[in-house]
N, C-alpha and C positions, 0 to 999 in steps of 0.2 A: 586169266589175264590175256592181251592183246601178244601175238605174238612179237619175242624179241626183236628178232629180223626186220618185223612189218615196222615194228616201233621207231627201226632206225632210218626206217626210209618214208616219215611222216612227212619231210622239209619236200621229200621229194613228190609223191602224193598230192599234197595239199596244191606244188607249182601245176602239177597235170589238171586238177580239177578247177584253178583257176586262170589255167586258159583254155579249157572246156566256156568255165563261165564267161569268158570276153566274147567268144565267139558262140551267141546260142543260134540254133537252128528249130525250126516248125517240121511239121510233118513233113515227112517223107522228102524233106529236102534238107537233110542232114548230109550234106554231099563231104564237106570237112571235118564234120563229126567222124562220119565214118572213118575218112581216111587216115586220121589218127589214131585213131583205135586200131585197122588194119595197120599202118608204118609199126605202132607200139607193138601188136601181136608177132607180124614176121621177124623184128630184131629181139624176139624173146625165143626164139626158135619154133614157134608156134602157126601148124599148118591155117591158111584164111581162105575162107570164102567168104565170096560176096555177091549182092544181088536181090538177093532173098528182099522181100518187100521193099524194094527198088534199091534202100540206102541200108538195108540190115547186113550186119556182120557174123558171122560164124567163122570161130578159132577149135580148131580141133587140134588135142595133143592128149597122144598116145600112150602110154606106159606099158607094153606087154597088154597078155591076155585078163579078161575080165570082163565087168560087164560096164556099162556106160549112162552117166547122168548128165544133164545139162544145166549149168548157170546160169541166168538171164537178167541184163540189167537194161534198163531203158535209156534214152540218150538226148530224145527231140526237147525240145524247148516250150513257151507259151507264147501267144500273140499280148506281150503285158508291157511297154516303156519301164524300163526300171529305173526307180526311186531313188537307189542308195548312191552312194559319192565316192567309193573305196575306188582303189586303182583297178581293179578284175571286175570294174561295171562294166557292163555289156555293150559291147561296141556297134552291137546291130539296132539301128532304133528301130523300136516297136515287138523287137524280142527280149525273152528273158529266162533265164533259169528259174523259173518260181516254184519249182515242185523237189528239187537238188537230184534231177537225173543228173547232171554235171557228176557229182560225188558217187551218185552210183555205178556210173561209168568207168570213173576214175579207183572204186575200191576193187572192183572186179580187175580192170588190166591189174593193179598191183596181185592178186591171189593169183592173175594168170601170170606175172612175171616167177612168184614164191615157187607156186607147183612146175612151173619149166623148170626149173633149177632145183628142186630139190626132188621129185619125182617120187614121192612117197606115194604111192597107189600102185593100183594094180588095175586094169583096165581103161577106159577113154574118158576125157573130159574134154564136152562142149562149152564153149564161153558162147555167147547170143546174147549179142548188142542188137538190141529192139528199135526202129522206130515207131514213132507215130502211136505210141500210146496217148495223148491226149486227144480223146474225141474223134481218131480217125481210125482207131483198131487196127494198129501196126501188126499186133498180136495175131488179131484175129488171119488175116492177110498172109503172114510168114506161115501159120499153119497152111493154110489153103491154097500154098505155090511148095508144100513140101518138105517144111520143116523136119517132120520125125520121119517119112519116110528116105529123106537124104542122110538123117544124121538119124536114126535110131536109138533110141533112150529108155533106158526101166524109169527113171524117173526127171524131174524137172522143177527149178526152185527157184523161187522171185524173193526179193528185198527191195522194203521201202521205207526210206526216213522215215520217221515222226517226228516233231517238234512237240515239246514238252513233255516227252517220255524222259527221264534223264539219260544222260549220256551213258553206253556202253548197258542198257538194257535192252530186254527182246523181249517179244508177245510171238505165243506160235498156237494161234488158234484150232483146232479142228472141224471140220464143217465147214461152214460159211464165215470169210473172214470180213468179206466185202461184200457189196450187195450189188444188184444189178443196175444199168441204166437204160433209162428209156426215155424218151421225147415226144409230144404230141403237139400239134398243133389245131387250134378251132376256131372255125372261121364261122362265125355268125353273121347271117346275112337278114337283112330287114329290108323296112324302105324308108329311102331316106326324105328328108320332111326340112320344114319352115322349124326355126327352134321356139318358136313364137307359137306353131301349132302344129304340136305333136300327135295330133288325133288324128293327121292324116298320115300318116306313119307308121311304120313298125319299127321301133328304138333299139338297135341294134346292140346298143350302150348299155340300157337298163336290160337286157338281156341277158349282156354278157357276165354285169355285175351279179346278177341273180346264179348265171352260170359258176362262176367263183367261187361264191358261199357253198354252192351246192356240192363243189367239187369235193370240199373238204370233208363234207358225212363220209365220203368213198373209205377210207383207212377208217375213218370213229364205227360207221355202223354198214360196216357191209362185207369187215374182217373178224375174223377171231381177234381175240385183245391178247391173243399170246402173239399172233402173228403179227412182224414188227413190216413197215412200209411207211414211205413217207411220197404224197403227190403236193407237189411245189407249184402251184402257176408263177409264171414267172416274169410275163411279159401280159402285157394289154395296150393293143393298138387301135385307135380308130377316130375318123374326122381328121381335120384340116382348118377349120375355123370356126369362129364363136358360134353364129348364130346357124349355125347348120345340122339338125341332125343327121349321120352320115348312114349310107348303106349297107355299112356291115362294119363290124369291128371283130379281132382277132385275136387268142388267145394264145402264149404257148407257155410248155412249162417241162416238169421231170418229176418222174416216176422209178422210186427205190424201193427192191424187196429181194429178199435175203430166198424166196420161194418160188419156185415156176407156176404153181399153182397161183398163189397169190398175184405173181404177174398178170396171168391169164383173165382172173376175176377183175382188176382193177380195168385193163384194156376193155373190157367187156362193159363197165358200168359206166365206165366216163363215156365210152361211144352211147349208152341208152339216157345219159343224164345231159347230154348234150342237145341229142335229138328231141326226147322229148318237151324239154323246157324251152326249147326254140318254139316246136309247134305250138304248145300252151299259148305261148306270145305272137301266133300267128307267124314267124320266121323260120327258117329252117338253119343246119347245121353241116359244114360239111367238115368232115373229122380225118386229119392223119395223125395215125402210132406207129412212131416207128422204135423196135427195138435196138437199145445201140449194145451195150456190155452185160453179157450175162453175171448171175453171180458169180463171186471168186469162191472156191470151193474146194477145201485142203484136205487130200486125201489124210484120215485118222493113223495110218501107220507111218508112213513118211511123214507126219508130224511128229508125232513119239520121238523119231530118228535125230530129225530137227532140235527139239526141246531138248534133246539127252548132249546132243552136241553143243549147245550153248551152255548148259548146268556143267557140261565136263572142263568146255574151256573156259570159261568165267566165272562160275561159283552159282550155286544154289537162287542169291540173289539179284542175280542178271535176268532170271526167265521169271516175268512177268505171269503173274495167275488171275488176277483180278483186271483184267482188258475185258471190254467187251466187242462186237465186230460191228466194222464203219460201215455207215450209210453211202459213205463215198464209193466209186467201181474202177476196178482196172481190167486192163483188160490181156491182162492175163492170167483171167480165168480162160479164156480162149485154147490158152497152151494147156492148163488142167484139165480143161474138159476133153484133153486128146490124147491127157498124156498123167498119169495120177503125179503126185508131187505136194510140195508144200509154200507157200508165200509170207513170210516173216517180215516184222514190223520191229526197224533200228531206231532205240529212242537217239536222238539227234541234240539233245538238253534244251538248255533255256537261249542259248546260246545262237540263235538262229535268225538273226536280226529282230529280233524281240517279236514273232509274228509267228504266222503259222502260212503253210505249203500255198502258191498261187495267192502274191499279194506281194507290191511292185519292191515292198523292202525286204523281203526274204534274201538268204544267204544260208548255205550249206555249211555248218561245221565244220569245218575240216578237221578236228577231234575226233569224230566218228568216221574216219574213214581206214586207220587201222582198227576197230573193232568190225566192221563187217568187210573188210580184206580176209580177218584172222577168221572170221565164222565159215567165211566160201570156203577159206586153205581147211580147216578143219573138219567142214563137213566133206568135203572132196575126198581126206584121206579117212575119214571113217566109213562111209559110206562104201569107197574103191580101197578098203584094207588090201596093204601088201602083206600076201600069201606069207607063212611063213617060211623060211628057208632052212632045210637040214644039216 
């Protein structure tokens, strides 16, 4: 069960997470985000840095000797107008809470307000307030200005809603939780022509469409069928009016795989499936892959750690067995790959504006946010057990 304490301070929780939500912030210009999060950390007695990927937060608090883990919840928002009509709609237009970093903001300060005041541990605990996990790899960024070597951690552990898991359950995968992201763009280039006569021409369009189809053999026949990957085209641009065929038309799309190898093969065959059905058609191709989020990747014994601390404090039937791992990527696998750890998935119930994450009527629970306050307070003091005293 949810802890008592956290329980009592739900009315208060749920006010913080929605005026999180009135006010969303984008990448790296979480300038009020932050400072709320820092105002709420120092009146918890809770040492703050800040800086770290321009708008990132780090709360450090002490307990005597031991060893040291880190929290980490994300905070930025989406480029989405939102939908809904409730009072805690989003006051910024063109922003929105659609993924309920707002809540996961808001469940972390309350576990950071629990352990200030109740101090049950024995060594350090980091709180890491992320920005710019959507598409701009906050993650990746905070590692690479120095996260672990400023704050030093045996380990490091992420939470993320779910919509339609039921409320107050958990998934604690090992291995690959999430899959990678990647993005390509292709630019076929032809010549453009009378649409009346296409024979003096090279049809940039019927190139492209051939290019499409083709893309899709990539995951059916050119992977193992154990091996899971998904290539999305996702955009097709080209022309300007009817009777024109135009010079080039332009492709872009996403590429998910749970394998580096598998990443590697797929980059490799879209650039030779590209090129050569352009030449076929007399055209050429000119190809950008760019890598954005590698897989998320849970170390197998801090998941054990994980899983044991949710079966302890919720019952048997909280930790989910039969999950399988999203196609979708965060990007903090960035921090796993620097730092071993685990990334947990809070079902979030039905309860969530009848929708699921990134979609302009979404809304955060606020029900779930003493269940994964109680998981942070709980994994914190198992993890940093206080010694025991003679």
């Amino acid at each position: 069960m949810p802890i008592a304490e956290l329980l009592a301070c739900q009315d208060e929780l749920s006010a913080w997470r929605r005026h999180l939500h009135q006010y969303p912030e984008v990448a790296f210009e979480e300038r009020r985000t932050a400072q709320f999060v820092a105002d709420k950390l120092a009146s918890f007695g809770i040492e703050v840095h800040r800086g770290l990927a321009v708008t990132g937060v780090v709360g450090v608090l002490r307990c005597g000797p031991g060893p040291a883990i880190g929290l980490r919840a994300d905070m930025d928002a989406l480029a989405i107008e939102e939908a809904n009509d409730f009072p805690h709609r989003s006051r910024h237009p063109g922003r929105m809470h659609a993924c309920g970093h707002d809540g996961h903001t808001a469940m972390l300060l309350g576990a950071a307000r629990h352990l200030a005041r109740t101090r049950r541990f024995a060594g350090t605990l980091y709180f890491i307030f992320q920005p710019a996990e959507e598409n701009e790899g906050g993650g990746r960024r905070m590692v690479e200005e120095g996260l672990f070597e400023r704050f030093p951690m045996q380990a490091v552990f992420g939470l993320h809603n779910i919509p339609g898991i039921a409320l107050g359950r958990f998934a604690a995968l090992p291995g690959p939780a999430m899959a990678s992201f990647d993005v390509f763009e292709i630019v076929v280039e032809g010549r453009g022509a009378h649409a009346a006569m296409p024979q003096q021409g090279v049809d940039a369009i019927v190139i492209a469409s051939e290019l499409v189809l083709a893309l899709q053999s990539v995951v059916s026949r050119n992977l193992d069928p154990h091996e899971a990957a998904v290539l999305s085209v996702t955009q097709l641009q080209a022309g300007e009016t009817w009777n024109v065929l135009p010079d080039s038309a332009t492709l872009r799309g996403t590429v998910r795989a749970f394998d580096e190898a598998v990443r590697r093969r797929i980059e490799q065959r879209l650039g030779e499936l590209a090129e050569h059905i352009c030449a076929a058609h007399g055209g050429s191709a000119r190809v950008r892959y760019e890598r954005r989020y590698p897989p998320t990747l849970n170390d197998a014994g801090w998941t054990r750690r994980a899983a044991q601390v949710i079966v302890d404090t919720f019952g048997a039937d909280a930790l989910l067995t039969d999950v399988r791992p999203l196609m979708a990527a965060e990007d903090f696998a960035y921090m796993l790959q620097a730092c071993p750890g685990c990334y947990v998935w809070l079902g979030n119930g039905d309860d969530a504006g009848g929708c699921t994450v990134h979609n302009p009527h979404y809304d955060f629970n606020d029900e779930a946010l003493v269940h994964g306050a109680s998981y942070w307070v709980r994994l914190a003091e198992t993890i940093l057990a206080t010694p025991e005293r003679p």
